[in-house]
N, C-alpha and C positions, 0 to 999 in steps of 0.2 A: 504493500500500500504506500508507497515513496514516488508516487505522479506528483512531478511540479506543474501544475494548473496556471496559465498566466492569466485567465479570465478576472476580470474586475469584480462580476457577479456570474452566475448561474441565475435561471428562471425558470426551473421544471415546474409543466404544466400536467396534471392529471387529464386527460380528454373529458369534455363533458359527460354528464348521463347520459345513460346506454336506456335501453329497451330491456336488456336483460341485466343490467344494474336495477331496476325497477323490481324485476321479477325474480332476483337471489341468487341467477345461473350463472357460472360461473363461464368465462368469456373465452380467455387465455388467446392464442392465436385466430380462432373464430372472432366473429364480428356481430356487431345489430347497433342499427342506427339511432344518432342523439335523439333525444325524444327533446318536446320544447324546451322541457327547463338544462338541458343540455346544450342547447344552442343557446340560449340567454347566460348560462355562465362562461360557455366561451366568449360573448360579447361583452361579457362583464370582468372576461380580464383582459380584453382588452383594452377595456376602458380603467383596466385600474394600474395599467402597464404602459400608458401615456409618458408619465410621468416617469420613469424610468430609464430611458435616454436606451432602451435597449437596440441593438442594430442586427437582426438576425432569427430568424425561424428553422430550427431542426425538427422535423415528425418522424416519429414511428410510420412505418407504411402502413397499420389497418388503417380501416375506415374510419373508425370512430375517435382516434388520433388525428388524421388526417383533415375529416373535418373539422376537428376543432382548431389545428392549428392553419387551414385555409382564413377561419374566420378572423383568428388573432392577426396574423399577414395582413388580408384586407384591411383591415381597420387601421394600421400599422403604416401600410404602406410600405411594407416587406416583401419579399417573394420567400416560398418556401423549399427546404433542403432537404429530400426523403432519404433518411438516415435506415436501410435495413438489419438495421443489429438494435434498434429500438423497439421492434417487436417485441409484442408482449413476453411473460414465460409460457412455454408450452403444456397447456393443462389434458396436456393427451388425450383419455379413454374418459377424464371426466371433462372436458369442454362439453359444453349445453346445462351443465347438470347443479342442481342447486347440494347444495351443505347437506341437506336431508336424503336428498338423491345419493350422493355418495356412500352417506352413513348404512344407508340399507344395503345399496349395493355392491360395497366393497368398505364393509367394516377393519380388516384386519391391515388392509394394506392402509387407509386413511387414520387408525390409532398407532399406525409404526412413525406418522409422519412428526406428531408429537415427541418423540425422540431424539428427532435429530432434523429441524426442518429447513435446514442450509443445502444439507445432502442428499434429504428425502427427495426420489423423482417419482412424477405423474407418471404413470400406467402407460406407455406409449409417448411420452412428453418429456420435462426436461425437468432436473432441479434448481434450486438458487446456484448452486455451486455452477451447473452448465450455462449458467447464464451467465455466468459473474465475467467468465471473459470475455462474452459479448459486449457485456456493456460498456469495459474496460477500451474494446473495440469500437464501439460506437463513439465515444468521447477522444476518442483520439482520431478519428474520422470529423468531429465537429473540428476539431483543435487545427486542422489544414487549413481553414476559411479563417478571416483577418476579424471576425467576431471579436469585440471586448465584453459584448455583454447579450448574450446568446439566449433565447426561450429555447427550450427542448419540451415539444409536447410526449409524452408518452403513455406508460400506464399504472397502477398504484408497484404492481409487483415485478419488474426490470425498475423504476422508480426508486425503490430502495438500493438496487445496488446502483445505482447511479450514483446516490446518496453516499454509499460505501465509498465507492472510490474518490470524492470528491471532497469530503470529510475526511477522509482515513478512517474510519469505522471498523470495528471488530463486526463478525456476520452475525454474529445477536445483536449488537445494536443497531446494526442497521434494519434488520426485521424488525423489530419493533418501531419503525416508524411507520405512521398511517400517515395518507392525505388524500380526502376527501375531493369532490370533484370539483368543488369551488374554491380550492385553494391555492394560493400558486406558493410554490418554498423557493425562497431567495437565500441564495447558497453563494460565501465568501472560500474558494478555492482556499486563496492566501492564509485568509485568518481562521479557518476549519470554522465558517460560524455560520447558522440559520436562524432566520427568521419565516413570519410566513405573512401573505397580505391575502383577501379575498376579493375574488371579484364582487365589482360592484354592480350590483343588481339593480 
C-alpha cells in the first residue's frame, strides 16, 4: 500500500439508485436502470461538485455508473473517461439475488463469507482480494490523464478498495466503509484524509 497519489483531491461517486437497489438484489456486474430518485442524486452532485474546481470524469463501464457519471459531465461541462477495471465486484451465481435469496439458497457457502470476507469469493465471481488489483489498476489508469482533481463514479463495493489504496487502509478497514448513493467521499491522496458532502437535492 506505498502508491504516491499526486491528486489534490479524489471525488468517488457511488452511481445513483438502481431499480434493484430498490428491490434488495444484489447487482455486482449485472445492471438495472436509475430509477428517479437516482437521476436526481446524480444531479444533485452535480450541483454540489460546482464548487469544487474538479477537472475530470472517470466511470465504471455499467450502466448504472455510466449514467450517472454522463449526468455529472453534462452539468460539469466534462467529457467522460470509461475506466474498465471500475467494474463492479463480480457477485457471480448470486447476481439478481436478494440477502434472503442467498440465505436459503446457498447457506453454507454465504456463512463461510463471515470468516474471512476480503478473501471470500462469489460462487462463479470474484473476491475483494480479486478485485483489489483491479482497482489498484484502474487508478493508475486514471493517474495517465493531467487530472488534479478527478470524480470517479463507481460502485459501493470496488468503492472500498479504491478507498484502500488511496488511504493506505488495512482490508478491514476498508470494508467497513459504507456510502450510500447520495454521497460523494472527498478523498486527500497526500494527507490519507476523508471527508464526505451530499448531493444537493
Amino acid at each position: 500500500m506505498g502508491e504516491a497519489y499526486r491528486w489534490e483531491r479524489v471525488y468517488l461517486v457511488r452511481h445513483g439508485e438502481t431499480e434493484w437497489n430498490v428491490q434488495g438484489r444484489r447487482q455486482g456486474q449485472l445492471d438495472s436502470p436509475l430509477t428517479p430518485t437516482g437521476i436526481a442524486q446524480a444531479r444533485g452532485h452535480a450541483a454540489a461538485l460546482r464548487g469544487e474546481a474538479v477537472d475530470a470524469v472517470f466511470t465504471s463501464p455499467l450502466g448504472r455508473a455510466r449514467s450517472t457519471a454522463d449526468i455529472i459531465a453534462r452539468e460539469l461541462g466534462l467529457t467522460v473517461v470509461v475506466i474498465d477495471e471500475l467494474a463492479e465486484v463480480h457477485h457471480g451465481h448470486f447476481a439478481g439475488l436478494s440477502t434472503q435469496d442467498i440465505e436459503l439458497r446457498y447457506p453454507a457457502q454465504w456463512a463461510r463469507r463471515a470468516a474471512d470476507k476480503y478473501r471470500w469469493r462469489f460462487p462463479g465471481g470474484e473476491s475483494y482480494a480479486d478485485a483489489d488489483g483491479r482497482a489498484r489498476r484502474a487508478l493508475a489508469s486514471v493517474s495517465r490523464y493531467p487530472a488534479r482533481r478527478p470524480v470517479i463514479v463507481a460502485h459501493e463495493m470496488i468503492g472500498r478498495l479504491l478507498h484502500r489504496h488511496l488511504l493506505g487502509l488495512g482490508p478491514d478497514e476498508a470494508l467497513a466503509i459504507g456510502q450510500p448513493n447520495d454521497v460523494i467521499a472527498v478523498l486527500d491522496p497526500r494527507a490519507r484524509t476523508r471527508r464526505e458532502i451530499r448531493a444537493r437535492l
